[in-house]
N, C-alpha and C positions, 0 to 999 in steps of 0.2 A: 829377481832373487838378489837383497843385497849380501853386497862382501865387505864386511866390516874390517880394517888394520889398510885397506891397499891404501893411503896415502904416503908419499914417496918423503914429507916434511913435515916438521914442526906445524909449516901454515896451513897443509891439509891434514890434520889429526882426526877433523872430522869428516873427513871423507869418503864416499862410499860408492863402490859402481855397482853395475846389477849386471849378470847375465842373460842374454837377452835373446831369441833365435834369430834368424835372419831375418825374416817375417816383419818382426815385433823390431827390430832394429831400422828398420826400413821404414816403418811406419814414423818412427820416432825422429829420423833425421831427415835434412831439408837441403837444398841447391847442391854446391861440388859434396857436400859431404856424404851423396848418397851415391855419386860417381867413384869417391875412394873406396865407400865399401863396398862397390858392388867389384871393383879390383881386388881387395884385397880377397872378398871371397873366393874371385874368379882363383886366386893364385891356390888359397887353400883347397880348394878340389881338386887343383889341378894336382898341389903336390900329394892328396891323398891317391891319388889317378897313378901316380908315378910309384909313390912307397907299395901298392898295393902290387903291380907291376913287378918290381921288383921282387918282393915277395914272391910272387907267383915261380917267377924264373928261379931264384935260389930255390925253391920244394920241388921243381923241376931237375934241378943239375943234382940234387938229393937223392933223390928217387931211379934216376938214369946211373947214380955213381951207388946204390944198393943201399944208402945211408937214410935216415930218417933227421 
């Protein structure tokens, strides 16, 4: 899916990245670069692992304190 404007310059006006799943990202990239993403993912799960965590505990201390 391209995203047309993300270039950060003048030199990339035409530039364009795609969204792309983990999958389909993987397939696409080759040697260390499929080591950083497979880190980089590691870390986004983890922090979804964490936010959701959290969450939970605050609808807990809500709920224990009669609040919603």
């Amino acid at each position: 899916m391209p995203e047309k404007g993300t270039g950060v310059s003048v030199d990339e006006a035409n530039y364009t990245s795609e969204l792309l799943t983990y999958d389909e990202a993987m397939r696409r990239v080759c040697g260390t670069e499929k080591d950083v993403l497979r880190f980089a993912w590691a870390v986004f799960v983890q922090t979804l692992e964490v936010e959701a965590t959290l969450a939970d505990k605050s609808r807990e201390r809500r709920s224990l304190q009669g609040t919603t």
